[in-house]
mmCIF file of the C-alpha atoms, coordinates in Angstrom:
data_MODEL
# 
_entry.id   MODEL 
# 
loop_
_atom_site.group_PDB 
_atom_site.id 
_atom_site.type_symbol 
_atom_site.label_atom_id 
_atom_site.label_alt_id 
_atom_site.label_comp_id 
_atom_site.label_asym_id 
_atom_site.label_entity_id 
_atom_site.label_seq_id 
_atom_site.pdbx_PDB_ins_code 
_atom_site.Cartn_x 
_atom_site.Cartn_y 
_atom_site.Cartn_z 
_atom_site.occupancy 
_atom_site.B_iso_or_equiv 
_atom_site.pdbx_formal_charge 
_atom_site.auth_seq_id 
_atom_site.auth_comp_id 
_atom_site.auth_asym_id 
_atom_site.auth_atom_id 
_atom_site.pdbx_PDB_model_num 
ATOM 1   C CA . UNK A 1 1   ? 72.764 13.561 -6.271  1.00 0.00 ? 1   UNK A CA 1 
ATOM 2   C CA . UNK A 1 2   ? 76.144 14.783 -6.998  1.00 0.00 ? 2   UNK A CA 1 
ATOM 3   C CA . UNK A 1 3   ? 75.939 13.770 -10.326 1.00 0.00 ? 3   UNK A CA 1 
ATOM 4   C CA . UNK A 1 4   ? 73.333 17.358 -10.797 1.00 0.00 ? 4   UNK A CA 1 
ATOM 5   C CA . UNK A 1 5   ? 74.526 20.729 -10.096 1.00 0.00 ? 5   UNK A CA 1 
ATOM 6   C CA . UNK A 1 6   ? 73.559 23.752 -7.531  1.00 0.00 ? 6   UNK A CA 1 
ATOM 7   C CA . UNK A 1 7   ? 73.940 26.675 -6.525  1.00 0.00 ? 7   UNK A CA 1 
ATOM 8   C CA . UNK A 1 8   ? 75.709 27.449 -3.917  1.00 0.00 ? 8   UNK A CA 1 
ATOM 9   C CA . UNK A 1 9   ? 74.543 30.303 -0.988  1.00 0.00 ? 9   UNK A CA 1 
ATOM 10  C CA . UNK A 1 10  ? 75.353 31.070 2.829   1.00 0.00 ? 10  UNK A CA 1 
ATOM 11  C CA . UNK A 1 11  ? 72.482 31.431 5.222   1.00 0.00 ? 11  UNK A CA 1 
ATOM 12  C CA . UNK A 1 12  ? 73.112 33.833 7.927   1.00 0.00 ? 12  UNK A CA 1 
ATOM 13  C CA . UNK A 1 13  ? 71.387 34.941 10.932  1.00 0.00 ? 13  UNK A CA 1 
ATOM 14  C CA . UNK A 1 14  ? 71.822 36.932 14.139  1.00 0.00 ? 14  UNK A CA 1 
ATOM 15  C CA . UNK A 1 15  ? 70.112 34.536 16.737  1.00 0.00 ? 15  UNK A CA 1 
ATOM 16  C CA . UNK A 1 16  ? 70.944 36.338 20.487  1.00 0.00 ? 16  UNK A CA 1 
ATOM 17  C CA . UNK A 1 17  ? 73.257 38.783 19.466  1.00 0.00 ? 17  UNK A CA 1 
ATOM 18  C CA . UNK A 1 18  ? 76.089 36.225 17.934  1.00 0.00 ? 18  UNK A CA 1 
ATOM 19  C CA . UNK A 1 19  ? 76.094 35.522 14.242  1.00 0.00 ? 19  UNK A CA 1 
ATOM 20  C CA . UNK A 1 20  ? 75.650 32.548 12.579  1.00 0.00 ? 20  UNK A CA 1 
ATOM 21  C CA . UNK A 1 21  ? 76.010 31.293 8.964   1.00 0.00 ? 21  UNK A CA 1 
ATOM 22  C CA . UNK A 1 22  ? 75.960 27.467 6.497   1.00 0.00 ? 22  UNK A CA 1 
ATOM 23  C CA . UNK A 1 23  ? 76.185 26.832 3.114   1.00 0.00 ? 23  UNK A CA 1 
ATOM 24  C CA . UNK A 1 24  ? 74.075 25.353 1.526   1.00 0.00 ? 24  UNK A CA 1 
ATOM 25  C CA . UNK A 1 25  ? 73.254 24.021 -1.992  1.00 0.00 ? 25  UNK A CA 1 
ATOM 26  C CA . UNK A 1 26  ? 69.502 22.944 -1.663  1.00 0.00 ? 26  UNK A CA 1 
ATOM 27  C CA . UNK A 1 27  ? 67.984 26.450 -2.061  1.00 0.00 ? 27  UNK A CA 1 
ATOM 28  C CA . UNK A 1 28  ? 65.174 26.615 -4.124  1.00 0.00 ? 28  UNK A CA 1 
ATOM 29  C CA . UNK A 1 29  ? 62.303 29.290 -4.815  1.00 0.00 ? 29  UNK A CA 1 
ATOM 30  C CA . UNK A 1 30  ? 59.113 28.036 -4.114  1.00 0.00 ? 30  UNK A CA 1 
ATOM 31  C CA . UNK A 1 31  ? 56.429 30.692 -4.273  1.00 0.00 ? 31  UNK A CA 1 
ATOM 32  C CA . UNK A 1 32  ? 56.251 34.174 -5.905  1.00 0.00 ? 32  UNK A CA 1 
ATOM 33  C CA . UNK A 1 33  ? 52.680 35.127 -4.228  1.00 0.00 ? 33  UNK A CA 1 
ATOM 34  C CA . UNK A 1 34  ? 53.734 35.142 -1.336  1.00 0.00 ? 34  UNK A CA 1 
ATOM 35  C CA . UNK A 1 35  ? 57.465 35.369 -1.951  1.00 0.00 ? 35  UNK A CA 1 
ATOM 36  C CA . UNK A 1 36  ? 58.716 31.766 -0.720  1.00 0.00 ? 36  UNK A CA 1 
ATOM 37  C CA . UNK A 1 37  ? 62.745 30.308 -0.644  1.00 0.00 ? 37  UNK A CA 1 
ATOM 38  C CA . UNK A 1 38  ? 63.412 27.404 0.961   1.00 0.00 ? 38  UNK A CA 1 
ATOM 39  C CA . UNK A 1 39  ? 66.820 25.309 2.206   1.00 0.00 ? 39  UNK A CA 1 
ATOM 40  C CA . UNK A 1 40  ? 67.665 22.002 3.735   1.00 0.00 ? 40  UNK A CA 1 
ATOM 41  C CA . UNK A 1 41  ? 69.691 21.381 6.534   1.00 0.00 ? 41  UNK A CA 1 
ATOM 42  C CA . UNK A 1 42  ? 70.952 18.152 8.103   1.00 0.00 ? 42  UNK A CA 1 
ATOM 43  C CA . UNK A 1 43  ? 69.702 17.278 11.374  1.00 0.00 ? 43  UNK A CA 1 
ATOM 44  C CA . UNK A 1 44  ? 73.041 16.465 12.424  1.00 0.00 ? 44  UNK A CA 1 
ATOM 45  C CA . UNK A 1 45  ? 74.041 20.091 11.784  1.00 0.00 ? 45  UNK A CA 1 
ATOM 46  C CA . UNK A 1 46  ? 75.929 22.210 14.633  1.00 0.00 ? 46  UNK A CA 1 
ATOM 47  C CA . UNK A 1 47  ? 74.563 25.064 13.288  1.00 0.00 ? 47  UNK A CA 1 
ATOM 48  C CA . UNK A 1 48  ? 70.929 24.348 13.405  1.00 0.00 ? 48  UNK A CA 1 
ATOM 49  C CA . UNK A 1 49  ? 70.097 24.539 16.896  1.00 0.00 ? 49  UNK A CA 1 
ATOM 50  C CA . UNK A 1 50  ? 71.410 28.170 16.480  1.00 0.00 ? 50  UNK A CA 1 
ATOM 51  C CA . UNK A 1 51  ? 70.122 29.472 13.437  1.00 0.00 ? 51  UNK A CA 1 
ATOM 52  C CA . UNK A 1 52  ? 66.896 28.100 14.789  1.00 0.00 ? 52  UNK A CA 1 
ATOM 53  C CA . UNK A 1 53  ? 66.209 30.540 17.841  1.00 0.00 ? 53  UNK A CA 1 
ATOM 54  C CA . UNK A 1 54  ? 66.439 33.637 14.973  1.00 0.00 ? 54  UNK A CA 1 
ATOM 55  C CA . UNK A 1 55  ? 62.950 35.026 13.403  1.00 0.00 ? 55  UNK A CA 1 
ATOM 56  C CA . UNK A 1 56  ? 64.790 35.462 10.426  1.00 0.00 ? 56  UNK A CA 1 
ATOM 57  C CA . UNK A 1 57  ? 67.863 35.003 8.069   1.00 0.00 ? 57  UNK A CA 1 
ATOM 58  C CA . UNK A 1 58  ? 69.834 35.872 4.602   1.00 0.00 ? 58  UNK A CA 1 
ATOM 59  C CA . UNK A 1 59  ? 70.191 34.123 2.035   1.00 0.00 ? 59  UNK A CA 1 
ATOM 60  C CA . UNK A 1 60  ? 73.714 35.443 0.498   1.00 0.00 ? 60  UNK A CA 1 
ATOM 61  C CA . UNK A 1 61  ? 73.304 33.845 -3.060  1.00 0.00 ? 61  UNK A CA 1 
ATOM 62  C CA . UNK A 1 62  ? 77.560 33.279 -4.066  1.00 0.00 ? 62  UNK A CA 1 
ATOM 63  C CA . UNK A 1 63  ? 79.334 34.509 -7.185  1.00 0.00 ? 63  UNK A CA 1 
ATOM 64  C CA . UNK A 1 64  ? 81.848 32.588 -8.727  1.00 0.00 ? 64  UNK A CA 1 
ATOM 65  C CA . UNK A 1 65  ? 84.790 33.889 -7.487  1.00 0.00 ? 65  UNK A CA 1 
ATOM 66  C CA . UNK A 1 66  ? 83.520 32.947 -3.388  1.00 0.00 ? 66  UNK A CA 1 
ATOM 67  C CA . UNK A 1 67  ? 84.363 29.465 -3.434  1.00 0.00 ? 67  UNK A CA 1 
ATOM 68  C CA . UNK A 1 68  ? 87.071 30.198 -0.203  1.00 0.00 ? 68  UNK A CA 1 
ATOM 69  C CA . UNK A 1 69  ? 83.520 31.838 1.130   1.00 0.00 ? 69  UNK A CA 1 
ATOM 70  C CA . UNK A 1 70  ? 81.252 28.645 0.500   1.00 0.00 ? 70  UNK A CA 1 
ATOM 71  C CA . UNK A 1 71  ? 84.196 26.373 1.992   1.00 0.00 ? 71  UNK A CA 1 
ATOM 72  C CA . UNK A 1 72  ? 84.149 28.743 5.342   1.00 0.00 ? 72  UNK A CA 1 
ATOM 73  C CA . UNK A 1 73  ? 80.703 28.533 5.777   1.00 0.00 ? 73  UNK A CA 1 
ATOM 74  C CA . UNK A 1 74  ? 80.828 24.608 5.078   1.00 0.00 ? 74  UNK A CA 1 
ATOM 75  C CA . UNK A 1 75  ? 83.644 24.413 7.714   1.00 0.00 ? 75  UNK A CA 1 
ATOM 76  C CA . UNK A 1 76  ? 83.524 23.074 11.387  1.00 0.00 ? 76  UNK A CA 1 
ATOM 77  C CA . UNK A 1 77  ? 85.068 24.759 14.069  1.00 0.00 ? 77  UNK A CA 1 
ATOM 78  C CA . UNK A 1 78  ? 86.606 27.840 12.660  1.00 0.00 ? 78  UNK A CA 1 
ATOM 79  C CA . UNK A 1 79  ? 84.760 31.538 13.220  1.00 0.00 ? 79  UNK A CA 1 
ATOM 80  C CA . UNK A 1 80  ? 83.370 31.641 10.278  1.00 0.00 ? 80  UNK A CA 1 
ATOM 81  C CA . UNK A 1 81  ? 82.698 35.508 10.334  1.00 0.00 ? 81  UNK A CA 1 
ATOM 82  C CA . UNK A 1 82  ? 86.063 36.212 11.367  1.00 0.00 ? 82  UNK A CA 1 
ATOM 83  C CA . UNK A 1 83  ? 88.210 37.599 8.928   1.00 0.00 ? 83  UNK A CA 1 
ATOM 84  C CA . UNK A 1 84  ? 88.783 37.682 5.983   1.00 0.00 ? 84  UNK A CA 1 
ATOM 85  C CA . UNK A 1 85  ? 84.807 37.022 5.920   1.00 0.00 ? 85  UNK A CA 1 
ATOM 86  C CA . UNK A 1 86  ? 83.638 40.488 4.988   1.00 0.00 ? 86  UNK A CA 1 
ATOM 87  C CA . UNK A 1 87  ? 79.634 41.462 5.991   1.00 0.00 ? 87  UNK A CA 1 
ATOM 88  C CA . UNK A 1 88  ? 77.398 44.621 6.974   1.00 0.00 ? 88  UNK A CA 1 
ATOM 89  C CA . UNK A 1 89  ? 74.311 44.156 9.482   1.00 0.00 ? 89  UNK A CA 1 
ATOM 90  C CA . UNK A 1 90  ? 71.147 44.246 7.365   1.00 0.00 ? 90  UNK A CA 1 
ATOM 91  C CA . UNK A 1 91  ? 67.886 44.781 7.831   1.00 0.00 ? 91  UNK A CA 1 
ATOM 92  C CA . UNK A 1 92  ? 66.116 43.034 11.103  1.00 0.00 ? 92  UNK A CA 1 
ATOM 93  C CA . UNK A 1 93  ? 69.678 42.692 11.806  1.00 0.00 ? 93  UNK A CA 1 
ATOM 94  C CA . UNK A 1 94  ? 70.886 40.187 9.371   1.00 0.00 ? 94  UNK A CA 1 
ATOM 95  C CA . UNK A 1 95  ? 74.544 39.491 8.361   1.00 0.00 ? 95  UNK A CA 1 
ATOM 96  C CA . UNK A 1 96  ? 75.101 40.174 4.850   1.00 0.00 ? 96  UNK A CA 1 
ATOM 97  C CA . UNK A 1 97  ? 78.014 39.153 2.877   1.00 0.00 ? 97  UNK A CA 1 
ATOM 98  C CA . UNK A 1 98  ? 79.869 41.361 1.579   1.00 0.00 ? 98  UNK A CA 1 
ATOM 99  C CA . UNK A 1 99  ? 80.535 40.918 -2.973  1.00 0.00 ? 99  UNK A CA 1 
ATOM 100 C CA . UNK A 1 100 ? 77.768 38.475 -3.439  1.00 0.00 ? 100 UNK A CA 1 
ATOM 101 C CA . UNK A 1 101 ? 75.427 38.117 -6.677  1.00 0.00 ? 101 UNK A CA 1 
ATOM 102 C CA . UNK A 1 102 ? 72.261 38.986 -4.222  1.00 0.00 ? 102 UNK A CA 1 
ATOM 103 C CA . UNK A 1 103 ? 70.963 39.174 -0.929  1.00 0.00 ? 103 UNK A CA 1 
ATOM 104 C CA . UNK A 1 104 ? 67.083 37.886 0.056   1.00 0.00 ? 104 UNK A CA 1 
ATOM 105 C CA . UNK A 1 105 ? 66.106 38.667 3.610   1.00 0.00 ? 105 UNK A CA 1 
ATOM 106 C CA . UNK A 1 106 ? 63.356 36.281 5.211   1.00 0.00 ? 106 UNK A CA 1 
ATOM 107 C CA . UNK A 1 107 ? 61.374 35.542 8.158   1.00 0.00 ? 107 UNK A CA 1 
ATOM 108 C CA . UNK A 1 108 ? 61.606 31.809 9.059   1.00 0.00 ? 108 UNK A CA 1 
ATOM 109 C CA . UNK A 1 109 ? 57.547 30.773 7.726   1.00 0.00 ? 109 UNK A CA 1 
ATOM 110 C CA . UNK A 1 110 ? 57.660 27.193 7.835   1.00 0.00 ? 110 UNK A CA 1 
ATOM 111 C CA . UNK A 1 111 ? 59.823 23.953 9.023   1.00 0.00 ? 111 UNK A CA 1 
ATOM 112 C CA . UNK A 1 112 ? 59.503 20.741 8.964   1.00 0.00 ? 112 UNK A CA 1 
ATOM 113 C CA . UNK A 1 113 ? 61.279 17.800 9.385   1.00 0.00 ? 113 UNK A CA 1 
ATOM 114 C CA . UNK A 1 114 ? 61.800 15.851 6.119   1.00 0.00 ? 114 UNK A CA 1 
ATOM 115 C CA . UNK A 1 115 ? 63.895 12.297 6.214   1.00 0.00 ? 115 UNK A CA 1 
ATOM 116 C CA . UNK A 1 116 ? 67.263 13.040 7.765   1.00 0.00 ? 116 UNK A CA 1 
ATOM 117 C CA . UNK A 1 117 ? 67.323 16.985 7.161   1.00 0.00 ? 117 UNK A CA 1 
ATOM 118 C CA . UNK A 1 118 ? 65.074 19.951 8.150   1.00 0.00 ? 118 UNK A CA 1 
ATOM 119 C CA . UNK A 1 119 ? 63.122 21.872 5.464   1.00 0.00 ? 119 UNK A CA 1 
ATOM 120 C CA . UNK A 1 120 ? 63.008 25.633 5.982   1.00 0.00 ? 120 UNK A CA 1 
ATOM 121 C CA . UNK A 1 121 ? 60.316 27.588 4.395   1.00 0.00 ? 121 UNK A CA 1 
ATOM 122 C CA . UNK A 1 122 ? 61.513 31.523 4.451   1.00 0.00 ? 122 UNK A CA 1 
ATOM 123 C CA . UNK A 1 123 ? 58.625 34.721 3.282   1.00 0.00 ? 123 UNK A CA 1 
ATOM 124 C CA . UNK A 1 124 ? 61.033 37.199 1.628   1.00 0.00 ? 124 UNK A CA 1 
ATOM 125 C CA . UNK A 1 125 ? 60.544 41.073 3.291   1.00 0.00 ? 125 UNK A CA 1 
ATOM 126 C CA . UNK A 1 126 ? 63.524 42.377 0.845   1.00 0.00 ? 126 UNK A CA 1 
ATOM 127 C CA . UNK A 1 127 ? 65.901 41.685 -1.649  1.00 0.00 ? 127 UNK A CA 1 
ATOM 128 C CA . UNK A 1 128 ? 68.929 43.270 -3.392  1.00 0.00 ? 128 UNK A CA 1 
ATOM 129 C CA . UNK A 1 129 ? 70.688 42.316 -6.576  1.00 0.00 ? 129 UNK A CA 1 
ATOM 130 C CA . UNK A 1 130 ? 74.648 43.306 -5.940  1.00 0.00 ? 130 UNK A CA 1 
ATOM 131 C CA . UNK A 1 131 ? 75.732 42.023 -9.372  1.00 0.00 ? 131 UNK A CA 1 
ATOM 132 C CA . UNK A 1 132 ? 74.828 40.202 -12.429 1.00 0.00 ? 132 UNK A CA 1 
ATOM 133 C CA . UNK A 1 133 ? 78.125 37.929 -12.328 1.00 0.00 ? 133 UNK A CA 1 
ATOM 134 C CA . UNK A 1 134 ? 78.176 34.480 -12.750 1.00 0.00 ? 134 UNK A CA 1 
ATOM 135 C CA . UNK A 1 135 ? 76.966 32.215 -9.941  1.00 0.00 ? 135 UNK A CA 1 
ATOM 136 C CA . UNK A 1 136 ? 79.205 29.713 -7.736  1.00 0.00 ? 136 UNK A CA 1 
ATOM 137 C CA . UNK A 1 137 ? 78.246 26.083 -8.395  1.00 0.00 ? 137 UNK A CA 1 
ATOM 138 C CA . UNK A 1 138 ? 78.505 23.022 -6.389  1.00 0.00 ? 138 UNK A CA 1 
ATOM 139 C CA . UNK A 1 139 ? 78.773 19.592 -8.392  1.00 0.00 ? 139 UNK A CA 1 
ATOM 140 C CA . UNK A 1 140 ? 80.486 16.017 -7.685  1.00 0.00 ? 140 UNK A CA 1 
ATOM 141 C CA . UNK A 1 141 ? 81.781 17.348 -4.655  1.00 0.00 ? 141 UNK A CA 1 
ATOM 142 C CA . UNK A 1 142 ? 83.205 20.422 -5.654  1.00 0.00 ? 142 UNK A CA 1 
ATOM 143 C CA . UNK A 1 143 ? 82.749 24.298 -6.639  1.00 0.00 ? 143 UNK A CA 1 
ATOM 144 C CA . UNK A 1 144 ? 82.807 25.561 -10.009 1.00 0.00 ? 144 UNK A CA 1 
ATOM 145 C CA . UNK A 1 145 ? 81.558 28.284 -12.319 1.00 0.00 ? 145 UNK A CA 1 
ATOM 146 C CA . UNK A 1 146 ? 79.111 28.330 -15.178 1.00 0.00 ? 146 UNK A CA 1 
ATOM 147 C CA . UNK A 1 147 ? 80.252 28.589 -18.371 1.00 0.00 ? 147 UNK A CA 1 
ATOM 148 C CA . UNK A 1 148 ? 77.684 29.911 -21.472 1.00 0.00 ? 148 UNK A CA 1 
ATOM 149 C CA . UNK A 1 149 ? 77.853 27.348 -24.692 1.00 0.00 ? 149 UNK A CA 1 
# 
């Protein structure tokens, strides 16, 4: 699968008070009626078992110039909402990152357990567009911008 390219977001939550965050480059839409987005984690993840015990989460979709964001989010064992991660509560209480391309707020709808990784199904409740800038992509391993041809 590295061979096709993604885009890249963080999904944050505020599960008991302590926020929580991944990247993540299998985010997909998959309904407009009802709004539907969707991710994949691993069930190996660390983060999981956290982001779990929230109703809801963001989806901070990444513009090209957050690559040092994605890799911080990807990361194990650092605070990862420490500085110089910049983010704002949101509504239900979200984190949202600060200079993204967009932010989609959801209530956790549906998961289930797929092969080795989790799928979660999220309902959108709001949404903001931040910036029409290019998006951060993930492919072969690494992050990279879109170019027009």
């Amino acid at each position: 699968m590295a061979a096709h390219a993604a885009g890249v977001v963080v999904v944050t939550a505020l599960p008991e008070g302590e926020p929580v965050g991944m990247t993540a480059t299998s985010f997909s839409s998959v309904s407009l009626s009802p709004p539907l987005v969707s991710f994949y984690v691993a069930r190996t993840s660390t983060t999981w078992p956290r982001l779990r015990l929230a109703a809801g989460f963001a989806v901070n979709v990444l513009a090209s110039h957050q690559a040092e964001v994605a890799a911080r989010f990807a990361a194990k064992g650092v605070d990862r909402f420490a500085h110089p991660t910049r983010w704002t509560e949101g509504p239900d209480g979200v984190p949202l990152l600060d200079d993204v391309s967009a932010h989609l707020v959801c209530r956790t709808h549906h998961t289930a357990e797929v092969g080795d990784h989790i799928l979660v199904l999220g309902l959108v409740t709001a949404t903001s567009v931040e910036g029409a800038g290019r998006p951060l992509l993930y492919h072969q391993g690494r992050f990279g911008r879109f170019l027009e041809h």
